[in-house]
N, CA, C and O atoms as CSV, one atom per row, in Angstrom:
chain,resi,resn,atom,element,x,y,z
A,1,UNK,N,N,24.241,12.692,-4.055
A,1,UNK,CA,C,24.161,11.243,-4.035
A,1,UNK,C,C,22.809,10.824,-3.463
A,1,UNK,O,O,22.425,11.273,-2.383
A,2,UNK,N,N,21.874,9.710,-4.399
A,2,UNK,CA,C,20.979,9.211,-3.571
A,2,UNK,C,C,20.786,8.445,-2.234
A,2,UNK,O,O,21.831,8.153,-1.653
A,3,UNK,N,N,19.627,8.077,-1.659
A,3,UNK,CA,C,19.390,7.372,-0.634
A,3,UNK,C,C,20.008,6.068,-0.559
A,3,UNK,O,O,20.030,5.507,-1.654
A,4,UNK,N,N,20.469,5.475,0.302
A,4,UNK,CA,C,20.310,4.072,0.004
A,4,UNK,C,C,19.142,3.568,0.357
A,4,UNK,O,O,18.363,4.102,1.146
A,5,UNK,N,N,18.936,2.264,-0.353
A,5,UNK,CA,C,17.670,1.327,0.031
A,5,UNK,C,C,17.631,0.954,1.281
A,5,UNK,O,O,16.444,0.630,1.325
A,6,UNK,N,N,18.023,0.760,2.307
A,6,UNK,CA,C,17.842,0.488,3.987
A,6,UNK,C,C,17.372,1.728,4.680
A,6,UNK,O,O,16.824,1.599,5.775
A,7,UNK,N,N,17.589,3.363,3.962
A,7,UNK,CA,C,17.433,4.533,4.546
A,7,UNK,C,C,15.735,4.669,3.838
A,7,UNK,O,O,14.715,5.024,4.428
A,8,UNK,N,N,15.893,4.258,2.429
A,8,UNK,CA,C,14.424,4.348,1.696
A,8,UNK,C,C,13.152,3.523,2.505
A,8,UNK,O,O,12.080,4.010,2.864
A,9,UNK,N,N,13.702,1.909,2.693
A,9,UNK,CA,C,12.940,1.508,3.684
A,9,UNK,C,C,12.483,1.671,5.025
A,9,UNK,O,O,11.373,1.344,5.446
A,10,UNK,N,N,13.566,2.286,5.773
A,10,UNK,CA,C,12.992,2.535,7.123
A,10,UNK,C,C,12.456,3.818,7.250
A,10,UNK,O,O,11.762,4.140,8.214
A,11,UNK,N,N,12.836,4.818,6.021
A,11,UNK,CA,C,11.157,6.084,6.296
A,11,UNK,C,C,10.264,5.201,5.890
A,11,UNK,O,O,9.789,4.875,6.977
A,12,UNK,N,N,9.775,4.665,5.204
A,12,UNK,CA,C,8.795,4.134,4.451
A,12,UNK,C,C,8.347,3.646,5.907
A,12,UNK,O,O,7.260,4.044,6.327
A,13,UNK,N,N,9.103,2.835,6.665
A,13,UNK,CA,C,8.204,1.900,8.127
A,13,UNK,C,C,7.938,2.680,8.544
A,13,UNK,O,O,6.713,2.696,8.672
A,14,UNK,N,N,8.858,4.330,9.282
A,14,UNK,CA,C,8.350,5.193,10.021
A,14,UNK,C,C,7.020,5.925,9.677
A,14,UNK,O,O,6.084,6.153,10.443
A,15,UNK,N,N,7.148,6.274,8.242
A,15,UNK,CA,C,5.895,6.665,7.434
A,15,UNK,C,C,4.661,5.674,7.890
A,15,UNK,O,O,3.706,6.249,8.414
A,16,UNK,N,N,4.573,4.087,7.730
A,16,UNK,CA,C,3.978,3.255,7.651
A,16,UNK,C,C,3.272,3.455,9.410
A,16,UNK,O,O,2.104,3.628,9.758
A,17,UNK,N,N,4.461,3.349,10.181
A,17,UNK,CA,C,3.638,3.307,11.532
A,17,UNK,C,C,3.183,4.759,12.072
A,17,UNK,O,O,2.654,4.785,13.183
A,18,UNK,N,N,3.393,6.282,11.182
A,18,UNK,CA,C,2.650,7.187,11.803
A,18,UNK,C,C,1.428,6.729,11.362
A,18,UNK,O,O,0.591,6.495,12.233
A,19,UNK,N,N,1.096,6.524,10.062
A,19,UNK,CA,C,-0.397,6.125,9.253
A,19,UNK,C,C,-0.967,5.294,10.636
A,19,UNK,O,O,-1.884,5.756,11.315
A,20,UNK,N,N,-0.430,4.271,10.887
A,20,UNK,CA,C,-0.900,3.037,11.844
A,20,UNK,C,C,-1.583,4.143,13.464
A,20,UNK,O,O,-2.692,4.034,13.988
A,21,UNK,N,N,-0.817,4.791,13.734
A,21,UNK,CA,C,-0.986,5.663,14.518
A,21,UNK,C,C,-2.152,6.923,14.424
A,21,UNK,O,O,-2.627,7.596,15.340
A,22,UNK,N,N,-2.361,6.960,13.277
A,22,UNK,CA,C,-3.052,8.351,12.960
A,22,UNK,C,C,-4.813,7.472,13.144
A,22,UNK,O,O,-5.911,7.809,13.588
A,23,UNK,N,N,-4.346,6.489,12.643
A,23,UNK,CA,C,-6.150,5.736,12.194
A,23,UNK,C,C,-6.257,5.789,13.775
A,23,UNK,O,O,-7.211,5.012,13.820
A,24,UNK,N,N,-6.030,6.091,15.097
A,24,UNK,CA,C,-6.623,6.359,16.130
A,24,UNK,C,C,-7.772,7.721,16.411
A,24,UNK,O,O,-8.763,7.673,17.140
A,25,UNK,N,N,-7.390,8.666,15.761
A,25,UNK,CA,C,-7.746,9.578,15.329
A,25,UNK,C,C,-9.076,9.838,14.559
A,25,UNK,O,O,-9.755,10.861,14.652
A,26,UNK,N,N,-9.398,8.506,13.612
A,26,UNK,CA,C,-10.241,8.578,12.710
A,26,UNK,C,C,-11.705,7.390,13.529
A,26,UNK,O,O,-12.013,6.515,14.338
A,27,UNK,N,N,-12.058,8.215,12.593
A,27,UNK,CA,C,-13.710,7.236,12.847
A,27,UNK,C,C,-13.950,5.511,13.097
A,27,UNK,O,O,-13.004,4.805,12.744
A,28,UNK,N,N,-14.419,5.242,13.323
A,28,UNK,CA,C,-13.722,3.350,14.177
A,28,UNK,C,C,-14.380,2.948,12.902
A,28,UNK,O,O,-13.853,1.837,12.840
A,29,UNK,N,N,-15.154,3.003,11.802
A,29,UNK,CA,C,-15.470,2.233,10.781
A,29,UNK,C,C,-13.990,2.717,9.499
A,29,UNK,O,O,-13.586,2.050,8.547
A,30,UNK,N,N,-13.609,3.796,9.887
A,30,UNK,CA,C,-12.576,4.288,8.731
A,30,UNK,C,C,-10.841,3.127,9.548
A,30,UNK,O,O,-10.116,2.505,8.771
A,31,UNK,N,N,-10.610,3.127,10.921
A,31,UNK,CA,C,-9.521,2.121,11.105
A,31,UNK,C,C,-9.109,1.268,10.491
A,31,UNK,O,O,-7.933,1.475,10.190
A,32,UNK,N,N,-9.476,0.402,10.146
A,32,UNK,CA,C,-9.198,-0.938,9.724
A,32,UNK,C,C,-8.597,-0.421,8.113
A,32,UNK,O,O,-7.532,-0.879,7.699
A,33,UNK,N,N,-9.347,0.493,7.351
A,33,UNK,CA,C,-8.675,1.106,6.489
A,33,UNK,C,C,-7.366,1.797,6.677
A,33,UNK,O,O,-6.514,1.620,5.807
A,34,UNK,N,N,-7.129,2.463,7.567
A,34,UNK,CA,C,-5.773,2.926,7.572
A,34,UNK,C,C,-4.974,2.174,8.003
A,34,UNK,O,O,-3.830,2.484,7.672
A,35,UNK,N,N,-5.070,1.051,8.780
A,35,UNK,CA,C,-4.052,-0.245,8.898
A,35,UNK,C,C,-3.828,-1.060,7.571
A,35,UNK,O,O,-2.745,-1.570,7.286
A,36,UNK,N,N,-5.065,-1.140,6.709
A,36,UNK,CA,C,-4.443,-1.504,5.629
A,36,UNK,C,C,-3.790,-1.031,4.694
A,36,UNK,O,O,-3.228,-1.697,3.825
A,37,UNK,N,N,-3.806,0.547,4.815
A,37,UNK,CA,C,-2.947,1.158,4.098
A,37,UNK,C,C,-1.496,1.057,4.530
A,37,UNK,O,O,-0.635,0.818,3.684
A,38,UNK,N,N,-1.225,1.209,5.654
A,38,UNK,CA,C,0.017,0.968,6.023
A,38,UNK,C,C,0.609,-0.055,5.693
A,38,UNK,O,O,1.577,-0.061,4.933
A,39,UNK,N,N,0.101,-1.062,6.223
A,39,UNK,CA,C,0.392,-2.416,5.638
A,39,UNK,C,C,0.972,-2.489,4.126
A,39,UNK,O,O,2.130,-2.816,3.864
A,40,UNK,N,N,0.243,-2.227,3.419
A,40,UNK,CA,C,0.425,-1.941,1.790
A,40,UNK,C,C,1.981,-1.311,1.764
A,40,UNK,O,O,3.096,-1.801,1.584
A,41,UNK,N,N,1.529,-0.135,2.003
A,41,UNK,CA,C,2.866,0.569,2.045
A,41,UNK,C,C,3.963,0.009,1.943
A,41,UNK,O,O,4.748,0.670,1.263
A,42,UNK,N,N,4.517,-1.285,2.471
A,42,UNK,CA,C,5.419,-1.939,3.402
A,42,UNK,C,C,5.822,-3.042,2.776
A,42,UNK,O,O,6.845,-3.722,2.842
A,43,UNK,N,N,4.600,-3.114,2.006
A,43,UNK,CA,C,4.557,-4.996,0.988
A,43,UNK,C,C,5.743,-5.238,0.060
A,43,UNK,O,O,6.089,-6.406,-0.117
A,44,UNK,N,N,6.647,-3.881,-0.780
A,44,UNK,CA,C,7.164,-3.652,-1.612
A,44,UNK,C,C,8.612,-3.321,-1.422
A,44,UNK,O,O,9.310,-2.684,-2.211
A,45,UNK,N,N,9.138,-4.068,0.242
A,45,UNK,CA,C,10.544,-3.345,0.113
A,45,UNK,C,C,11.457,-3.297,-0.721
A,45,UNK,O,O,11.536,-2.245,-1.356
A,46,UNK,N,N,12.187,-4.092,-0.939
A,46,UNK,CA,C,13.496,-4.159,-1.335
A,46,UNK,C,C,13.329,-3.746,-3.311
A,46,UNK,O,O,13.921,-2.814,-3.855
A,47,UNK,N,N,12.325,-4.795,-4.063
A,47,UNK,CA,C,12.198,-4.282,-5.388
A,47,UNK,C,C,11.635,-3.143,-5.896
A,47,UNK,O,O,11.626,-2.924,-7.108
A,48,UNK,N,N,10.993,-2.127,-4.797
A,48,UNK,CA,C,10.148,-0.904,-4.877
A,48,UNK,C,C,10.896,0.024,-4.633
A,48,UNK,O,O,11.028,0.855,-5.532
A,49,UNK,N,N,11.703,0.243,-3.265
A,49,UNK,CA,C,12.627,1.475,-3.294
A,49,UNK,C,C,13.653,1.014,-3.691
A,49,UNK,O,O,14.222,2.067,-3.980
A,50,UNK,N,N,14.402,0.183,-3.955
A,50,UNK,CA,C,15.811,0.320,-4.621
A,50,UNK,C,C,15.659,1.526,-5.862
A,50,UNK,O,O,16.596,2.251,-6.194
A,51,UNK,N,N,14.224,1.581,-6.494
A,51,UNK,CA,C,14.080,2.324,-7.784
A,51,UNK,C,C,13.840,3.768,-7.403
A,51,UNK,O,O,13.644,4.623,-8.266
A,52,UNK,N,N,13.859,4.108,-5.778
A,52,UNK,CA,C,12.910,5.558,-5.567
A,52,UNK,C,C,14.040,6.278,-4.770
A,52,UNK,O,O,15.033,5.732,-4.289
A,53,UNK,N,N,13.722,7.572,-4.717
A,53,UNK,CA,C,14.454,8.449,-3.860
A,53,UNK,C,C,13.738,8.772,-2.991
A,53,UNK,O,O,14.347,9.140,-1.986
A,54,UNK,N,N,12.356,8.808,-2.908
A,54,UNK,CA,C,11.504,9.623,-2.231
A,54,UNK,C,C,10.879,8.843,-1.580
A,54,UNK,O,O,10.485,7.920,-2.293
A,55,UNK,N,N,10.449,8.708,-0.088
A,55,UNK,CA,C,9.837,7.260,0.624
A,55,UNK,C,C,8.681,7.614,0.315
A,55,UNK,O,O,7.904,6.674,0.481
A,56,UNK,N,N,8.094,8.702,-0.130
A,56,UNK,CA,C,6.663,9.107,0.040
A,56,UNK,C,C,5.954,8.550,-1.574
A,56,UNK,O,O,4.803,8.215,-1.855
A,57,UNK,N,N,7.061,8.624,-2.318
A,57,UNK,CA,C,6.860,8.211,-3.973
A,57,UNK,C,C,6.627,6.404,-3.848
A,57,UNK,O,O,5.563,5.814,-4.038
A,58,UNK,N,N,7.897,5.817,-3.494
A,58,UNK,CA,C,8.145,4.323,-2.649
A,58,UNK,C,C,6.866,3.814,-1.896
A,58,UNK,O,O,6.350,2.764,-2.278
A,59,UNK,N,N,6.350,4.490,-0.876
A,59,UNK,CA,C,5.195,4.062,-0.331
A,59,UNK,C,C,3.807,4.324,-0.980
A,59,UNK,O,O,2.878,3.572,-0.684
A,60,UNK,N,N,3.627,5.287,-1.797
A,60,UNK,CA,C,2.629,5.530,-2.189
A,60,UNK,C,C,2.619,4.512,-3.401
A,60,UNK,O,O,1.596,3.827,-3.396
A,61,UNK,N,N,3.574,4.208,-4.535
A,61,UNK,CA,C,3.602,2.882,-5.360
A,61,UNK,C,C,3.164,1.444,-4.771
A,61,UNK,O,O,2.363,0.646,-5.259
A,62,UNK,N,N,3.806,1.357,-3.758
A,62,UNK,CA,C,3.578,0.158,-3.413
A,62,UNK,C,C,2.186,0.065,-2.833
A,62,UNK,O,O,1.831,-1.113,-2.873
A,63,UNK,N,N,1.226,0.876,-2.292
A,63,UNK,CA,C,0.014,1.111,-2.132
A,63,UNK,C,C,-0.600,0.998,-3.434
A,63,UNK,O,O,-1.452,0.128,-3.608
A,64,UNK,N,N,-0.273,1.762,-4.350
A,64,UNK,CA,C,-1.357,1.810,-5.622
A,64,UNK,C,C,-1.152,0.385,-6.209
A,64,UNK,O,O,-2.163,-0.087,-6.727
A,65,UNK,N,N,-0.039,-0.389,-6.227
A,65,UNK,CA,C,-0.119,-1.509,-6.823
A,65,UNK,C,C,-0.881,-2.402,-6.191
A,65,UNK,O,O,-1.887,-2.821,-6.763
A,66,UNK,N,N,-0.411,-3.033,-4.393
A,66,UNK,CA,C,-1.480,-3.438,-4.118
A,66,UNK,C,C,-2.952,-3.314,-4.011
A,66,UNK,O,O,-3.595,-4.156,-3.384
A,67,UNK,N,N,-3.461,-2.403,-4.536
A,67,UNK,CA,C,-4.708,-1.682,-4.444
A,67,UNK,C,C,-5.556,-2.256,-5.845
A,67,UNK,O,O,-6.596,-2.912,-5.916
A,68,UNK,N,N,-4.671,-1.731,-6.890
A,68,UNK,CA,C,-4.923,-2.540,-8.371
A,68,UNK,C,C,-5.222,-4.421,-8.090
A,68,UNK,O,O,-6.102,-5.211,-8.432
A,69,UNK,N,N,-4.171,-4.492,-7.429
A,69,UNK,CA,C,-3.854,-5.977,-7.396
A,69,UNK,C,C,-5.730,-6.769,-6.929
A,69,UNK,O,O,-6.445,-7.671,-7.365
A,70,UNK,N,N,-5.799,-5.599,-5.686
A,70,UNK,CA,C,-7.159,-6.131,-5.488
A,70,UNK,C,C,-8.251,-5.902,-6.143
A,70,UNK,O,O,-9.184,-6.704,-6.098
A,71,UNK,N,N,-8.302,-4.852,-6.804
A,71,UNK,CA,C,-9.060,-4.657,-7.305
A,71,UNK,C,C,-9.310,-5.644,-8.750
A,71,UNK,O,O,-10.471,-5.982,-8.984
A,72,UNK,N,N,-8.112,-6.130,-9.780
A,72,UNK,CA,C,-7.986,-6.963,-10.353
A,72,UNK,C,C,-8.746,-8.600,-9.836
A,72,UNK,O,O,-9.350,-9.358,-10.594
A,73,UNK,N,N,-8.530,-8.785,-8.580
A,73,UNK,CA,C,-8.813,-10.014,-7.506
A,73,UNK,C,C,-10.765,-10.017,-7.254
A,73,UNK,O,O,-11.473,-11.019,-7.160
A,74,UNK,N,N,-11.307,-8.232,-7.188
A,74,UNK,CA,C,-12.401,-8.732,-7.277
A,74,UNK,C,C,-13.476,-8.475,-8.678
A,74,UNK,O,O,-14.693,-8.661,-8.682
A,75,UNK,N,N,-12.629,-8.002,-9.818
A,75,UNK,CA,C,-13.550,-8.159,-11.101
A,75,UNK,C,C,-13.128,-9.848,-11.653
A,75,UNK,O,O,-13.783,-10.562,-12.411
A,76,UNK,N,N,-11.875,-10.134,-11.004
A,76,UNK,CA,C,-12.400,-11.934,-11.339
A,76,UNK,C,C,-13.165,-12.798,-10.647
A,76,UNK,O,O,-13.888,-13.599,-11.240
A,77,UNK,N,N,-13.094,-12.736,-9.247
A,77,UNK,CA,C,-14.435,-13.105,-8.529
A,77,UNK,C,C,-15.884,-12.691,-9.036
A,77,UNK,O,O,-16.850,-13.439,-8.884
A,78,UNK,N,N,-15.990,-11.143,-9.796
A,78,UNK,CA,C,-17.315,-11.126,-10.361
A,78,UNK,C,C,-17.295,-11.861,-11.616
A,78,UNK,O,O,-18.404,-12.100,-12.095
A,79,UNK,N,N,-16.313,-12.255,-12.226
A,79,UNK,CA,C,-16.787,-13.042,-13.559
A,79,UNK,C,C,-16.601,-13.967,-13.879
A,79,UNK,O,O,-16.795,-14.487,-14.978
A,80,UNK,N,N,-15.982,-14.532,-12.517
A,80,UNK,CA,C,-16.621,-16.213,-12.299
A,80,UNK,C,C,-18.085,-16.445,-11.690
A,80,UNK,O,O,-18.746,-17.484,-11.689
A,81,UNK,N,N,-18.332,-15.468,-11.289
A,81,UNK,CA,C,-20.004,-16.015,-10.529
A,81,UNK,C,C,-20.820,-15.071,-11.331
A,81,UNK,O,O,-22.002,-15.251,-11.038
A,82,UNK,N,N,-20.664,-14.043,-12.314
A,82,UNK,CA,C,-21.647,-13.840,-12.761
A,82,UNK,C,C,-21.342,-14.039,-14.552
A,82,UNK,O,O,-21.090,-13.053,-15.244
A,83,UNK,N,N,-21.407,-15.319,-15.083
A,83,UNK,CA,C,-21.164,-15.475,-16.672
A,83,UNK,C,C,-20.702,-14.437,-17.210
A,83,UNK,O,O,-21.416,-13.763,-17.954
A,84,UNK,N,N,-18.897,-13.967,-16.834
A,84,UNK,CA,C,-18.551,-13.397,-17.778
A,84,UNK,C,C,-18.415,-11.908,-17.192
A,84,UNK,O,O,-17.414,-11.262,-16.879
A,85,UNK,N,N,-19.852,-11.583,-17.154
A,85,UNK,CA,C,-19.488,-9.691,-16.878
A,85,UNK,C,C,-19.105,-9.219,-16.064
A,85,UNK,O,O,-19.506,-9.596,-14.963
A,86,UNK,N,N,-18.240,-8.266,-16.133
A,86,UNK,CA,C,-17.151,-7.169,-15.082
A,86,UNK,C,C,-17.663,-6.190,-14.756
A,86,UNK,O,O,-17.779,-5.386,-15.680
A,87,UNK,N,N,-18.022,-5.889,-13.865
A,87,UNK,CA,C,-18.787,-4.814,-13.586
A,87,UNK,C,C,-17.254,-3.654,-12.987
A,87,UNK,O,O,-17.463,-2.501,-12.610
């Protein structure tokens, strides 16, 4: 029998706050990156793992989407200020 979604979400937080924890570890210009990864992680409860078994599958989706999302966010900022082209 699978996980339930309340067991999927709270590895996903525990997952979320070792990450939060680990960026102590890392270089003080790399921090702020691993808080936002965590963060990410986290954005996607309830419609993200209801679909997953695996918190590590669950968190890592919900990262790559928000990640796209921004990345989508800044080729339209470039092609409103530069006529058109996407770099």
């Amino acid at each position: 029998m699978g996980r339930s979604v309340s067991s999927i979400r709270r590895e996903v937080k525990e997952m979320a706050d070792r990450w939060t924890r680990t960026r102590k570890a890392l270089k003080r210009e790399d921090q702020p990156y691993a808080e936002e990864l965590a963060k990410m992680a986290k954005m996607h409860s309830n419609e993200v793992f209801y679909l997953f078994d695996d918190p590590l599958e669950a968190a890592m989706f919900s990262l790559l989407l928000e990640m796209l999302k921004k990345i989508d966010g800044l080729k339209e900022s470039n092609t409103d200020s530069d006529s058109g082209l996407i770099y």
